[in-house]
C-alpha positions in Angstrom: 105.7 100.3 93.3 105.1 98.8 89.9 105.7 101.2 87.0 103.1 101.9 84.5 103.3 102.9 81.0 102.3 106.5 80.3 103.7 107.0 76.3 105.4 105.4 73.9 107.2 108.3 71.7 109.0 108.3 68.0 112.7 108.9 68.3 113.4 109.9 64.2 112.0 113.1 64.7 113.4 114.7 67.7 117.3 115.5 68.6 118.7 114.4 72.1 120.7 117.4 74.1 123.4 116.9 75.5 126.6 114.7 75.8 124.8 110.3 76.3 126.7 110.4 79.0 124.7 113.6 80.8 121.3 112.2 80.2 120.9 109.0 81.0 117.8 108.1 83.3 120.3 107.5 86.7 122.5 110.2 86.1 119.6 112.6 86.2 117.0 111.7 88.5 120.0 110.3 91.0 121.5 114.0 91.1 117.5 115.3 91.4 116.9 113.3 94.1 120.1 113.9 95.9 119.3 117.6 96.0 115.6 118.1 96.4 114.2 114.7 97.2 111.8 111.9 95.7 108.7 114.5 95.1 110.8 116.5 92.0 113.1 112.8 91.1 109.3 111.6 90.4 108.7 114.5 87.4 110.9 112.3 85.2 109.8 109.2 83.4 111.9 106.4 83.2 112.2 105.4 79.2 113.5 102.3 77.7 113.4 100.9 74.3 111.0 98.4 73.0 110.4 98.0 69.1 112.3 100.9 67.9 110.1 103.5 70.1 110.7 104.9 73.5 108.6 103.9 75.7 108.2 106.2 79.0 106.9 104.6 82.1 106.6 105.9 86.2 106.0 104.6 89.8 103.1 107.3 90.5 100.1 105.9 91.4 96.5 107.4 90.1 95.0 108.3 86.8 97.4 109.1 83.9 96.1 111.9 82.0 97.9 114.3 79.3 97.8 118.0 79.9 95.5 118.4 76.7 92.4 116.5 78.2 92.3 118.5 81.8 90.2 120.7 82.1 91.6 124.7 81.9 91.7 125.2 85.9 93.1 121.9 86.5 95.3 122.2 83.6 97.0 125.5 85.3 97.4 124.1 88.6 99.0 121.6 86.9 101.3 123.7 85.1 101.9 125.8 88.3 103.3 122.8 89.9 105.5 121.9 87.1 106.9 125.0 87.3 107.8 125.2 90.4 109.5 122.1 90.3 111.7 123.2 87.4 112.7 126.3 89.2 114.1 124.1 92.0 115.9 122.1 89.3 117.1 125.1 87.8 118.1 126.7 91.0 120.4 123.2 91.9 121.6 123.9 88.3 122.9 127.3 88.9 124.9 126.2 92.1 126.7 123.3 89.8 127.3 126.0 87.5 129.5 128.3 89.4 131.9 125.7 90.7 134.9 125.1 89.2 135.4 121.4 89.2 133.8 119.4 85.9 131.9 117.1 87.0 129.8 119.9 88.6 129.6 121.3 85.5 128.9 118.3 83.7 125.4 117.8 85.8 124.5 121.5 85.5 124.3 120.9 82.1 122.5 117.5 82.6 119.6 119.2 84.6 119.4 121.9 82.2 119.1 120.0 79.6 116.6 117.3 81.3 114.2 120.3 81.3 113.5 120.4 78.0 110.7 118.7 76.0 109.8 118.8 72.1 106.1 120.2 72.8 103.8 120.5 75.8 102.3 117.2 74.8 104.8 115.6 76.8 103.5 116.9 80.1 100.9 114.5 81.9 99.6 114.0 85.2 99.7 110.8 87.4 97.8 111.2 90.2 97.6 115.2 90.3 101.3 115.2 90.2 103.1 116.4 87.1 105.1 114.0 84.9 106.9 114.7 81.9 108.4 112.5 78.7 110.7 112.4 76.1 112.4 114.8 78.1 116.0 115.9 77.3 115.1 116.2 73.5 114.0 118.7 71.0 112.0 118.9 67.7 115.0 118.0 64.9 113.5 121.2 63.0 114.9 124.7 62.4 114.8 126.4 65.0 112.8 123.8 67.6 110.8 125.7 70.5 112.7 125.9 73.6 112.3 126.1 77.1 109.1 125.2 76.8 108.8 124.3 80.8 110.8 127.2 82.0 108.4 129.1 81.1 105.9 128.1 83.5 108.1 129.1 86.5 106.2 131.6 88.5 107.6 135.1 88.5 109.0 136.0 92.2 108.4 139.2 93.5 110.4 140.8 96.2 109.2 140.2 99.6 108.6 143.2 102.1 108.2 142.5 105.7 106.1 145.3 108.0 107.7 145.6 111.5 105.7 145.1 113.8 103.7 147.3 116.5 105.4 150.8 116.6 109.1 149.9 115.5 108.2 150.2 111.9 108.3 154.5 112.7 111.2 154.0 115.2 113.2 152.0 112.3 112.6 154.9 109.6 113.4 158.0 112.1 116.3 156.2 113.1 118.0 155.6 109.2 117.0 159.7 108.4 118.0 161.2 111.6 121.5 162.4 111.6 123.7 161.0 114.3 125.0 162.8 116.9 128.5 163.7 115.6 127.0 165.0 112.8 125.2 167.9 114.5 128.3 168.7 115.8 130.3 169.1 112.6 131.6 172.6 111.9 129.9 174.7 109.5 133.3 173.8 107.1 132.4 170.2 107.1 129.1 170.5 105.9 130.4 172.6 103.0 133.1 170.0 102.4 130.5 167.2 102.5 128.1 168.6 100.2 131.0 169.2 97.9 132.1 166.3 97.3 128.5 165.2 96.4 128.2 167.9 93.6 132.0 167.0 92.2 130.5 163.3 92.1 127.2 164.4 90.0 129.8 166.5 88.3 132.0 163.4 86.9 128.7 161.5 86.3 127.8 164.3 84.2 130.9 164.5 81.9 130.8 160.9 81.8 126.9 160.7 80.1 127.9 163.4 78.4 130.7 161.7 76.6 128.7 158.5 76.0 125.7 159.6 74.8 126.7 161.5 72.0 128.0 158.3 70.2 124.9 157.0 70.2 123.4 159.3 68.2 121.6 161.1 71.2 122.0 165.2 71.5 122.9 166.5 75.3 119.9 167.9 77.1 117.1 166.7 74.5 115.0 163.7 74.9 116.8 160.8 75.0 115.3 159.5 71.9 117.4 158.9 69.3 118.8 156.1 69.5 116.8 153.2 67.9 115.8 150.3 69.7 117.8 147.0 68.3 116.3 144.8 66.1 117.8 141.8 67.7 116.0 143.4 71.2 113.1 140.9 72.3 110.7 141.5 74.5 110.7 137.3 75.6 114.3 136.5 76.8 113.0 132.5 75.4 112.5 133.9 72.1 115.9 135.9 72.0 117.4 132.5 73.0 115.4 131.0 70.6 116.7 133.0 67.6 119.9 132.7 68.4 120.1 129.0 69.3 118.8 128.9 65.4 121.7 130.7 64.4 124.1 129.0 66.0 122.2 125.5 64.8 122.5 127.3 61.1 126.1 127.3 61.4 127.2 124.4 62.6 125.1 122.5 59.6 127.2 124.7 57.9 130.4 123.7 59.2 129.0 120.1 59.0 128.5 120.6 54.5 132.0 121.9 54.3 133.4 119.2 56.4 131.7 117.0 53.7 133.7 118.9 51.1 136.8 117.5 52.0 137.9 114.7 50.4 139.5 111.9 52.4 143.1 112.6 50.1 142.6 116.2 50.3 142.7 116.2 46.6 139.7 118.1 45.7 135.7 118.2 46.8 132.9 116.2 46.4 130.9 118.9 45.6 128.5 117.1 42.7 129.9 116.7 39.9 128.4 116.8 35.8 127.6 113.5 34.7 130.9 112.9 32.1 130.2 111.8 28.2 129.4 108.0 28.1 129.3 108.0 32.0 125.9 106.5 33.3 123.9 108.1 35.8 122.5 106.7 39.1 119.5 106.3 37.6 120.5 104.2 34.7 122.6 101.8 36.9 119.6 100.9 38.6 117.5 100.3 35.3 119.8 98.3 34.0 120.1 96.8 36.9 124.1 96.7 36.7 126.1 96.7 39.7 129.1 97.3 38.0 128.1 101.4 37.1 127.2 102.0 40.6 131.4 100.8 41.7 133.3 103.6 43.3 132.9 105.3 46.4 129.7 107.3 48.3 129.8 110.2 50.6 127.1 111.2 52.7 125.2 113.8 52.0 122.5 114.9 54.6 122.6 114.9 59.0 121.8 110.8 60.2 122.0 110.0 63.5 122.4 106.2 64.4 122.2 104.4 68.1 125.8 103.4 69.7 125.2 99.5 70.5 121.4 99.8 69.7 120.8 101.9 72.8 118.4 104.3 72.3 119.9 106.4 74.8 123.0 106.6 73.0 121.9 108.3 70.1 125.0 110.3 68.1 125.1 112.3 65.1 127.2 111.2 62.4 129.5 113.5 61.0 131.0 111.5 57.6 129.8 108.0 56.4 131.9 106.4 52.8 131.1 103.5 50.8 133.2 102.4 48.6 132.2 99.4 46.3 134.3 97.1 44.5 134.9 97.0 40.7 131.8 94.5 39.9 129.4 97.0 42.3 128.8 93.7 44.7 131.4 93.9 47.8 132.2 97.0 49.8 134.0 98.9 52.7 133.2 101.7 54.6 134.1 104.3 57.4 131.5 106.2 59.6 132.9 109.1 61.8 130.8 110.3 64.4 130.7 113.9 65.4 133.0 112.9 68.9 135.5 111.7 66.7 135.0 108.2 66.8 135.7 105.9 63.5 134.0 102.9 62.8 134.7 100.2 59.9 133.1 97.6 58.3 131.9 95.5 55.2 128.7 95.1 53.0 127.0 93.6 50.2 125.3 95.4 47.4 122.9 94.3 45.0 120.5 96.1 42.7 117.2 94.9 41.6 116.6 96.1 38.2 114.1 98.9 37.6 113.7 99.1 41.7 116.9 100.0 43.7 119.9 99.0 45.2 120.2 97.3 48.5 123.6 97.7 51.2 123.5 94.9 53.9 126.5 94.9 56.8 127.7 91.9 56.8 128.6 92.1 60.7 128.1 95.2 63.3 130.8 97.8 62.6 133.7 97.8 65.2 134.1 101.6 66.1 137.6 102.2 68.0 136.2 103.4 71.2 135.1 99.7 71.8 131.6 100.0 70.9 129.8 99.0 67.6 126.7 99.7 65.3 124.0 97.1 65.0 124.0 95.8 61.4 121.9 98.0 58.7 120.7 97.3 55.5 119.8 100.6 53.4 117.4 99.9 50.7 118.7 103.2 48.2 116.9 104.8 45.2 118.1 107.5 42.5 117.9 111.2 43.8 120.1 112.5 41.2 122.1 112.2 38.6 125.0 110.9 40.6 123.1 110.7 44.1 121.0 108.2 46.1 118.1 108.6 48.8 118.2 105.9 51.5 115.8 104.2 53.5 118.6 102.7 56.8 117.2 100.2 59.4 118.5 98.6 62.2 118.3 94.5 61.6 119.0 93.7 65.3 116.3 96.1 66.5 112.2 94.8 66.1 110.3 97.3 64.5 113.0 99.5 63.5 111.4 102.5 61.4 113.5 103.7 58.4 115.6 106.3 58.8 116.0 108.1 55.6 119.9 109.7 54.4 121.3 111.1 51.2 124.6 110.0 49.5 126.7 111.7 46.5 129.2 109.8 44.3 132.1 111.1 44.6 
């Protein structure tokens, strides 16, 4: 079948889930397929990279269409359909989840994550049959909706089976009807049974009884005063959703006071107050000297950058310096991913006076875990007194759209 185009998507404003190795296009439709076959494999669109923007493409034959232009009934059947689909998927994902070995693991996590999407725009149809793109990322906003798809799984309900022709009555008179032994149990028996009932209902009792009070509840009232949690939802997705905030809350946290640290461990790079006869960022650049702007620059805001180019490989950077030489025109610097992998390399400043200042790699920075970074030139302008606002591009990549990131003299 020949594969045709259904979107081409923006990549600097969404955030990929998941380890690169857990969601690239074979790891996930192969393990889809394996399970449930080519029908579900087919709900994924294959993406590759052409002039900076992903651009999603599938084998289904008949009229593309997104979800927003069907009409309402069309548009639910739709829907139904995806969600059944992602129930199955979820369902597979469950059974990876409960084994013990890793890889298992690992591709529980990739199918739970391939189930995600930024916004319902990402749903079409090809040929009837749902498709989805861009999937495996989410809005890089506080707080980005979630299980957006998940949602459209059909509620189950539990199936009861009638017996048929006159067994049903038979069934039922034969669970209530005591059994012969029993109507032969001495009178002592029965009083020993039912005992043992009430000493049961007796020990539940004590046990409530004990328990309730520290909840604020009185024995034999209404069982009404204990308020109702805040953090109670009524929408498991939007309990998720709250705390999936939190927890993205703190780690941006954790990643300002990583900043903090200076490489030495002498100190912080908290901002500091522009010193008598010192001249600011902004002054530099007027003068157009690079000689003020020497010394060394810490990032300052999240930037994520593309391992080798690869869109696919997208990974958030956890500390980027620059360090410039005395005259403000040569430089070094060391970019730590959030994996723990260091690359280094080399640049050129220069400033254009009245405008800004301009960083150019001069070759791809090496990182240690044999990969590199496609060379980047950063066209930066004054934020602050002693901070820049960056515009970074990839040069080996057509098109590439500016990717903007903050950095504080330390």
């Amino acid at each position: 079948m020949v594969a045709r185009t259904i979107a081409r998507t923006r990549l600097d404003n969404v955030k990929p889930l998941g380890e690169p190795s857990q969601r690239t296009y074979e790891f996930v439709v192969g393990n889809v397929r394996r399970a449930l076959g080519d029908r579900h494999a087919a709900l994924f669109a294959e993406p590759s990279n052409q002039a900076g923007l992903a651009v999603w493409q599938s084998e289904l034959p008949g009229e593309i269409l997104p979800l927003s232009s069907l009409s309402p009934d069309t548009a639910e059947e739709l829907k139904t359909k995806l969600g059944k689909i992602v129930a199955d998927i979820l369902a597979v994902a469950d059974d990876f989840a409960v084994k013990a070995d890793p890889a298992a693991q690992s591709i529980a996590i990739a199918l739970r994550n391939a189930v995600e999407v930024p916004s319902e725009e990402c749903i079409f149809s090809v040929g009837g049959a749902p498709v989805i793109v861009q999937w495996g990322f989410h809005l890089d906003v506080y707080a980005p909706p979630r299980a957006l798809l998940s949602r459209l799984i059909p509620p189950t309900r539990p199936v009861v089976e009638p017996s048929a022709g006159d067994a049903g009555p038979a069934v039922a008179a034969a669970v209530v009807a005591p059994l012969p032994e029993d109507e032969k149990r001495s009178g002592l028996w029965d009083i020993l049974w039912w005992l043992g009932w009430l000493l049961l209902a007796v020990l539940i009792f004590i046990v409530l009884y004990l328990a309730i009070p520290a909840c604020g509840v009185w024995p034999f009232s209404f069982l009404d005063r204990c308020e109702t949690s805040v953090l109670a939802a009524d929408d498991p997705h939007e309990e998720s959703d709250r705390i999936q905030a939190e927890i993205d809350a703190l780690e941006r946290a954790i990643l300002d006071l990583d900043r903090q640290c200076v490489a030495d461990g002498a100190g912080t790079t908290a901002e500091a107050p522009v010193q008598d006869g010192a001249k600011t960022v902004e002054e530099a650049i007027t003068e157009g000297d690079s000689s003020l702007l020497a010394g060394c620059w810490q990032l300052d805001s999240n930037y994520t950058l593309y391992v080798d180019g690869d869109i696919n490989r997208p990974r958030k950077v956890q500390d980027w310096q620059v360090c410039l030489d005395e005259a403000g025109e040569n430089g070094t610097q060391r970019l730590v991913f959030d994996n723990g992998t260091v690359c280094e390399g080399t640049l050129k400043s220069t400033v254009t006076q009245g405008e800004d200042m301009t960083w150019v790699d001069d070759a791809p920075m090496q990182c240690d875990d044999s990969s590199f970074i496609v060379r980047r030139k950063n066209v930066c302008r004054t934020s602050a007194e002693t901070s820049i606002q960056c515009g970074s591009v990839d040069l080996e990549r057509e098109n590439s759209q500016p990717v903007d990131v903050k950095l504080r003299r330390q």
